[in-house]
N, C-alpha and C positions, 0 to 999 in steps of 0.2 A: 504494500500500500504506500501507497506516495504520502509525502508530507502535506501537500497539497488538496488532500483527501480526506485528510484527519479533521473531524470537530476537536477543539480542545476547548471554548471559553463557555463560562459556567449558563450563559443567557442564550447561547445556541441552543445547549442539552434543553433549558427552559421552556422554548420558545418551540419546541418541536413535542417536547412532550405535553405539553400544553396543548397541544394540535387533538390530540386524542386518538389517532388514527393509526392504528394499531393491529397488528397480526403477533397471535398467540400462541404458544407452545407450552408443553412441560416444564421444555428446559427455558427457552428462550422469549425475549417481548421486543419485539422490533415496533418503533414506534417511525412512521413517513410522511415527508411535508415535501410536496414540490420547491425546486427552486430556480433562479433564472442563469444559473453559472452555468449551464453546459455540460456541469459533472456531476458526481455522487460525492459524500463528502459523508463522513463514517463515525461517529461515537460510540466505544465501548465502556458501559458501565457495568463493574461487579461489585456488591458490598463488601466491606471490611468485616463485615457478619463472620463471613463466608470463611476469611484464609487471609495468612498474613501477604505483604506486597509480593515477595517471590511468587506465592502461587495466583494472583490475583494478576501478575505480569506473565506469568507464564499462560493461563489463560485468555491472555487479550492475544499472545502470539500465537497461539491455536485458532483463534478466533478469524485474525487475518488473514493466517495462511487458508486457512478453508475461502474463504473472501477471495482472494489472488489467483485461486483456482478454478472458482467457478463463478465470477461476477464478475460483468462489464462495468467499469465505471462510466462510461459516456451518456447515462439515463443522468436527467436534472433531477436528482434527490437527496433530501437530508435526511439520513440514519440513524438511530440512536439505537444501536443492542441493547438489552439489558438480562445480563445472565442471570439464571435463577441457580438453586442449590443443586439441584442434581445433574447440572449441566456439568460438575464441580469432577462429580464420581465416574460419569461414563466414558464409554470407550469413544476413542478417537472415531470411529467411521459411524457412530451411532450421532456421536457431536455433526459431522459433514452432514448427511441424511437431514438432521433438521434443518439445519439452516438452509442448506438447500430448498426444502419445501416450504420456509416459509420466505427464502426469498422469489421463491416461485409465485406466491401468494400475493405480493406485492404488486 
């Protein structure tokens, strides 16, 4: 994922989740807001609930690489992941599958 593609300020994540517009999973809640940049543009949130930063960086880098492999960035949308608990526990190809369907769903 490009630098260019990353949400990082705290009134983006806001401003999208605020949107309400949302597809649902187990593991995962992707919240999406059109936008006029020409690109997708990607925020990963997981709670501190969950695992200290190591694990909570190692799942946003799981989360990309699934993202890098099977998503176009050239759709105008803003993303916000947001990983639930047991996205925490499973296996690596059961994590791809959803995200996949729910970016299918999008």
């Amino acid at each position: 994922m490009k630098k260019d593609n990353k949400l990082r300020k705290n009134y983006d994540f806001q401003r999208i989740i605020n949107s309400k517009k949302s597809v649902v999973s187990k593991f995962l809640v992707i919240y999406n807001v059109p936008n006029t940049l020409g690109k997708t543009r990607i925020g990963i949130s997981i709670s501190k609930k969950f695992t200290n930063a190591v694990g909570r960086n190692r799942i946003r880098r799981q989360v990309r690489e699934i993202l890098d492999g099977n998503f176009s960035y050239d759709v105008s949308k803003d993303l916000v992941i947001i990983v639930r608990k047991p996205f925490m526990s499973a296996e690596f190809e059961i994590k791809t599958n959803e995200l996949k369907k729910l970016l299918e769903r999008i």
